[in-house]
Every structure is written in C-alpha cells, then in structure tokens.
C-alpha positions as CSV (number, residue, x, y, z in Angstrom):
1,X,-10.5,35.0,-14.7
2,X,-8.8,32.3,-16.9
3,X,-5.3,34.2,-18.1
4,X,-4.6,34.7,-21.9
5,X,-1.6,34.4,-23.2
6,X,0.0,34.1,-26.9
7,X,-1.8,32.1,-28.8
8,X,-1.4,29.9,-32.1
9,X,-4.0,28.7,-34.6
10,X,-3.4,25.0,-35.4
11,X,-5.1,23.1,-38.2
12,X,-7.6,19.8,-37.1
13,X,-11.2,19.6,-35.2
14,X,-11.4,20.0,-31.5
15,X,-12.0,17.2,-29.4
16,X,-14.7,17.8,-26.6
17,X,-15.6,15.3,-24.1
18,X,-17.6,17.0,-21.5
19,X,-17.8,14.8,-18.3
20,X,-15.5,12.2,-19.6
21,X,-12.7,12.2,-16.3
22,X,-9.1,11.6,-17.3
23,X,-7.6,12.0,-14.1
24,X,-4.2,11.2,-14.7
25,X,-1.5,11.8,-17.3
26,X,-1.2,7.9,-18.0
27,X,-5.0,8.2,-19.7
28,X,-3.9,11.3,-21.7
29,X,-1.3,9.3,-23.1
30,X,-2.9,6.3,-23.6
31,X,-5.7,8.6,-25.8
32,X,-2.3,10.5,-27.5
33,X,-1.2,7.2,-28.9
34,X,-4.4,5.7,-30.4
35,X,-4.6,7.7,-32.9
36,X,-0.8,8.7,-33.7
37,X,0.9,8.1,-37.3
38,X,3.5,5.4,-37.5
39,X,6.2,7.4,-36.2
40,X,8.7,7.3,-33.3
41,X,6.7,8.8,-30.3
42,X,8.7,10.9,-27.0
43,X,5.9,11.8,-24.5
44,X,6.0,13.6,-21.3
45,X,3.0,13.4,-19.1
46,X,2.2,16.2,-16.7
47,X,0.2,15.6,-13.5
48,X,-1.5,19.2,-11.8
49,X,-2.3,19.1,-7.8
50,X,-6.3,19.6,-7.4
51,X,-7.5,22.9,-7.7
52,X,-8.1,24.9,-4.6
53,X,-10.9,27.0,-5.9
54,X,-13.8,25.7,-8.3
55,X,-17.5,26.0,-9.6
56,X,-19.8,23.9,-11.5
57,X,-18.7,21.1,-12.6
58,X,-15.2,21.4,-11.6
59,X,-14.4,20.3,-8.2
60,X,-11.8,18.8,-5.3
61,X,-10.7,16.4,-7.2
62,X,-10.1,18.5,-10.3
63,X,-6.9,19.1,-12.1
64,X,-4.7,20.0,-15.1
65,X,-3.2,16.5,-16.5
66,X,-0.9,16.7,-20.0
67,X,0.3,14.6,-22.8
68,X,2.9,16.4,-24.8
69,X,3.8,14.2,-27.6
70,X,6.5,14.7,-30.5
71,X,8.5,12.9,-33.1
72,X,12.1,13.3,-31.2
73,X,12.9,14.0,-27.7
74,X,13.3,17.0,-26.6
75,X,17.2,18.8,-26.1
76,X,18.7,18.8,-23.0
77,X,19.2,22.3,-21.2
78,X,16.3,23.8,-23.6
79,X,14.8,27.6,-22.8
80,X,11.1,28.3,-23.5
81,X,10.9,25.9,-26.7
82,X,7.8,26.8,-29.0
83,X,7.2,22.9,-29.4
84,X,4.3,23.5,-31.3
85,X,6.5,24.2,-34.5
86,X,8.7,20.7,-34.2
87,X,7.8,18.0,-35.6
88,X,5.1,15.6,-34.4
89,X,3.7,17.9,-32.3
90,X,0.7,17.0,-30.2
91,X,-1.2,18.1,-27.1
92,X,-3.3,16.7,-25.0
93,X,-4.9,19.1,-21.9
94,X,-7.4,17.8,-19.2
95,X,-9.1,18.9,-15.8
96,X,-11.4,15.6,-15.3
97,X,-14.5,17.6,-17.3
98,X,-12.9,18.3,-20.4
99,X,-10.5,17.1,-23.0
100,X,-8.7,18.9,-25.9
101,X,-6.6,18.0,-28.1
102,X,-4.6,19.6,-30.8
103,X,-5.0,16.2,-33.2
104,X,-8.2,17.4,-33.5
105,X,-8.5,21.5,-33.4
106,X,-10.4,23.3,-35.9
107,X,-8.6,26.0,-38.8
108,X,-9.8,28.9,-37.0
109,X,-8.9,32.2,-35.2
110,X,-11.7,31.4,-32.7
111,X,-9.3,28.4,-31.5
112,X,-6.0,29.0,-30.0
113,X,-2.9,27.0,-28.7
114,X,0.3,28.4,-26.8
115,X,2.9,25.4,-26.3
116,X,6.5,26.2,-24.7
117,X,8.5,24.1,-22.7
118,X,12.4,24.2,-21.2
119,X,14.4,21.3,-20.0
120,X,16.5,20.2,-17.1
121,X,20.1,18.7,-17.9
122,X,18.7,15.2,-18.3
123,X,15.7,16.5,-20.8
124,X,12.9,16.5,-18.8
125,X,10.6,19.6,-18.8
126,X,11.2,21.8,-15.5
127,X,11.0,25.1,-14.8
128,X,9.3,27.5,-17.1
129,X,6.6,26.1,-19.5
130,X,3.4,27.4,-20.1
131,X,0.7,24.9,-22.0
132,X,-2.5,26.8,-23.1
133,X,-5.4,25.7,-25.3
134,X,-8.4,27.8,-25.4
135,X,-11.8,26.8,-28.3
136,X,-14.2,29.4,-28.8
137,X,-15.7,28.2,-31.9
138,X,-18.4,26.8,-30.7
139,X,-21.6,28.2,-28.6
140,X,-19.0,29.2,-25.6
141,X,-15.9,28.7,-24.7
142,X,-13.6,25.8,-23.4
143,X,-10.4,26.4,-22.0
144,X,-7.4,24.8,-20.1
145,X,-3.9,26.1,-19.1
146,X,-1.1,25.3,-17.3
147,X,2.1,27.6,-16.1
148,X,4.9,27.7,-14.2
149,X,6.8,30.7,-15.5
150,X,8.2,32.5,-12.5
151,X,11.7,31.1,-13.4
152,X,11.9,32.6,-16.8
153,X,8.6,34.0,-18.8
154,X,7.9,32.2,-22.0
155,X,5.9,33.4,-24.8
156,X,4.7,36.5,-24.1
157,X,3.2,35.8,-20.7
158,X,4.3,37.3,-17.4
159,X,5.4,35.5,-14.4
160,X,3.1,33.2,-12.7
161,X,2.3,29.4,-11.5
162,X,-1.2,28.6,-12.2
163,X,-3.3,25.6,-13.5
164,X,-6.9,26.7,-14.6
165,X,-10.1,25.6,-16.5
166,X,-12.9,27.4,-17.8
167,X,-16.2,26.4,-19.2
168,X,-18.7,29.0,-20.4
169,X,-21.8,28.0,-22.3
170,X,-24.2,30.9,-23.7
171,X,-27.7,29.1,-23.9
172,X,-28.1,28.8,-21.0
173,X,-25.5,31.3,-20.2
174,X,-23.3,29.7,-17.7
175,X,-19.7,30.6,-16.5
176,X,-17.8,27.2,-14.6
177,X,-13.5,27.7,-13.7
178,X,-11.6,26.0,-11.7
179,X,-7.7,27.2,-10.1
180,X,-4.6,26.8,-8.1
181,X,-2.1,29.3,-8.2
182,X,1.6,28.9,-7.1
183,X,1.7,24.7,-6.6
184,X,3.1,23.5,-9.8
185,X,2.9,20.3,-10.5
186,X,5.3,17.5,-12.0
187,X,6.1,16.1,-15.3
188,X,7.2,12.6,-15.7
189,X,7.1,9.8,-19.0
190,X,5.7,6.9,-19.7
191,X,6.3,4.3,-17.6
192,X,8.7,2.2,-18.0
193,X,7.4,-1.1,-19.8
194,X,5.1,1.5,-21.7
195,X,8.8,3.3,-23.1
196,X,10.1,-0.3,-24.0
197,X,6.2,-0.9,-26.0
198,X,6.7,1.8,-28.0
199,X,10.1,1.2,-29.4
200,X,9.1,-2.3,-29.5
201,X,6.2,-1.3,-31.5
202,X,8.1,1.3,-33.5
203,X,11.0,-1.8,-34.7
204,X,7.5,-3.9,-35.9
205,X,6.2,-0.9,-38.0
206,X,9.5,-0.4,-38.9
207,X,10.2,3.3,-38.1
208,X,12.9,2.2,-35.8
209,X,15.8,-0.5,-37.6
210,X,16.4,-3.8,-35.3
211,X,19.9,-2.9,-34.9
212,X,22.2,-6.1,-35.4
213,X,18.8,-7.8,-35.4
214,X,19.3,-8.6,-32.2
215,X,17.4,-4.8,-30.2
216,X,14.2,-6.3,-30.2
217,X,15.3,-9.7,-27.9
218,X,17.1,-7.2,-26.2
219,X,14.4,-4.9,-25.6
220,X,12.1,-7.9,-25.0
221,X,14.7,-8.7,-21.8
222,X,14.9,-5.5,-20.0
223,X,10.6,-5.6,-20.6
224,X,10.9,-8.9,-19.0
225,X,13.3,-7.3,-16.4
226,X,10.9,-4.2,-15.5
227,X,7.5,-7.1,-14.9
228,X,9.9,-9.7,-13.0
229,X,11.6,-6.8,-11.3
230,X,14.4,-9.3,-10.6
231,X,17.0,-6.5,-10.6
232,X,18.4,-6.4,-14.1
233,X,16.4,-3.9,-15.6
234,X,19.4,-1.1,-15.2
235,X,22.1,-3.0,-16.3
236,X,20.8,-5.0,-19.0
237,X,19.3,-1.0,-20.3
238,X,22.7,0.1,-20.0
239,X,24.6,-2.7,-21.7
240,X,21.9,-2.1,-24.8
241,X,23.2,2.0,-24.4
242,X,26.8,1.2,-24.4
243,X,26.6,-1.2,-27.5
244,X,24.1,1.1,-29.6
245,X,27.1,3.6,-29.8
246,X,29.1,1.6,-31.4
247,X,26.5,0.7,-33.9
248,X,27.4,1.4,-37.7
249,X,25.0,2.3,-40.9
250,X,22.1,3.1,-38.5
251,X,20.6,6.9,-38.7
252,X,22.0,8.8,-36.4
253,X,18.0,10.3,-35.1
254,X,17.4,6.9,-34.6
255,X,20.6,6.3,-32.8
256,X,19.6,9.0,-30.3
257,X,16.0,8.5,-30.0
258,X,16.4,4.7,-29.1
259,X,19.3,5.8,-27.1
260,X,17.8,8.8,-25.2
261,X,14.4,6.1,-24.6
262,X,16.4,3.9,-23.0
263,X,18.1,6.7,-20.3
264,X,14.5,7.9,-19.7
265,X,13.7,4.5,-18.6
266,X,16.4,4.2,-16.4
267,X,15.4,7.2,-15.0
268,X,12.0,6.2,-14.5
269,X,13.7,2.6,-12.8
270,X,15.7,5.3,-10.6
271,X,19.3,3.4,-11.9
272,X,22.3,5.0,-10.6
C-alpha cells in the first residue's frame, strides 16, 4: 500500500502524462527548466534503482526520478528542510508512467505535496528526505514518493526507505503500484556544462550581474574546458571562485549562488 505521509496543498494544475517515460533525472530537469521564470535556478536531480515489485504498467525498468528546483541553493548541514515554503520551489516526480509536477498542481485538498530534504557538509541532499506528491482530483488517484528517513524522520513520517508509485483509475476500476524498499537511491546536479548554461543564461536575462564584465568569457572558458576536457576545467573554476570574493557592489545572494554553482561543478568534475 502506497505510504501517506504529511501532506501540503500547493496552488497550480497537475501535470499528467500517462505513458510518457522519463527515465532519468536529466529529463526531469530538462522539463523543470522549460517552463521556469527568469530566475536563478539550483537543481538537484534524484535517480531511484528499479523497483523490485510492480503491476500494470509499472515494470523492471521502473523507478522514482526527481527534479527539485529552487531560487537559491540549499544550506550546507540542513535537517529535514520543508523546501516547499522557500522560494522558487518546484518539483518534479517520475516512475517512467507518470509525471507530476508542482508547476502545475491544482488549489485543492484532493491534491497533496510533502517536500523535505537535509544536506551533507558540501550541500548536497543525503540522508533523510522524503518527496511525496499524491493527486486525487481526478477519476482516481496518481501518486509518487520517495524516502529515505531511517537516519532522522522528517515531517511527520516514521522511519523507512522506500520509492513507490500508484495508479488507481475507477472506470474501469483498476489498482497498478510499483516498490522497493530499503535501496535508496542518489542525488546528484546538473551536469556540469548544463550548471555553466544556466548561469550563462541567467547573466543574458540579467538575473545574474557580469561581474567585472569579464564572468561571462570566463564562464564561456571553463564551458570550453568541460567539452575539450583538456584538464583546465578545475583550475580555471577555481581561479573564477577565488576572484568572485573579492568582488565589490555585487549582491551578496548573487555572490553565493554564482559562487556555490561553481563548487557544485567542481564537484561534479571530481576536482580535488
């Protein structure tokens, strides 16, 4: 049975696509961004193993993929953050059959959506989160969730590690889920070149300043870096981190978003 947990009403339509397989985070986030406002964007992507038990439409290859989108990057050492009350806030669950997506969730107490995270010491989500959104507005029920809190509970769940689906349809009444309990799976960002896009595209709406007119050649170089792979992609991101702190009349948010973009990518590049 697909667990329940505390649950938020969000305003916006719910986005259905039945059948429609986005098997991996880098989809979700591709559908996130299309239709985001002109703001700066930090996204994690989450990436479920395949279920080990299923019916109807749900299958081997099924899973629970995420796009967790928001105007700032999360804190660093965060516990069990309700991240559906800061700013930007957007989710995107699916298992390969169905999509939802808070952009689009309907005013009503018939649709739900529990979103807590924590964070490790770099700010990546780890160890207790729980992602839940559950529509039952329409003729049945749609519903996707996934949870890893045996390390601390958040919300008011219990402890568990699950990723789960469930689609129930009345006429003609039928009752699909899919499961895997105990295998959590891992949360990641954008890659790379797709981190440098952003704040590239970010500088052109201008939402982000071209600090010392001279961020978006040197954002342009560490893209060229990351598609050459010639080596340079960690040193030339660090050189751009230690020079955007001594950067003067520039908003300190923006300071630390472009700043805290740039360590993710190094991450992601594996620098030491």
């Amino acid at each position: 049975m697909f667990s329940q947990f505390f649950v938020k009403a969000l305003p916006g339509t719910l986005h259905l696509l039945k059948g429609a397989a986005l098997a991996t985070a880098a989809t979700l986030f591709a559908v996130a961004v299309s239709s985001c406002p002109a703001n700066a964007q930090a996204t994690y992507n989450y990436t479920g193993n395949h279920y080990t038990s299923w019916s109807g439409p749900f299958g081997k290859s099924s899973r629970v993929t995420a796009t967790l989108q928001l105007s700032s990057w999360l804190p660093l050492k965060a516990s069990c953050i309700d991240v559906t009350q800061l700013p930007g806030f957007r989710l995107v669950l699916g298992d390969g059959v169905q999509t939802l997506d808070t952009a689009h969730l309907a005013a009503s107490d018939k649709v739900s959506v529990s979103a807590f995270v924590s964070t490790d010491p770099s700010g990546q989500i780890t160890g207790s989160w729980i992602l839940d959104i559950t529509d039952s507005s329409t003729s049945g029920r749609q519903a996707i969730l996934t949870a890893d809190t045996v390390n601390a509970p958040c919300g008011k769940s219990s402890a568990l590690t699950e990723d789960s689906s469930e689609l129930f349809e009345i006429s003609p009444v039928s009752k699909s889920q899919g499961h895997i309990y105990n295998r959590p799976g891992v949360w990641s960002y954008p890659s790379p070149d797709v981190l440098i896009g952003m704040l590239l595209n970010q500088i052109n709406l201008g939402v982000l300043p071209n600090i010392g007119k001279t961020l978006t050649s040197r954002l342009t170089q560490i893209e060229t870096d990351v598609s050459q792979n010639n080596g340079n992609a960690c040193g030339d991101a660090g050189k751009l981190i230690t020079s955007l702190r001594a950067a003067n009349g520039v908003n300190a948010a923006q300071l630390n978003f472009i700043e805290m973009t740039l360590r993710n990518v190094r991450s992601d590049l594996g620098c030491q």
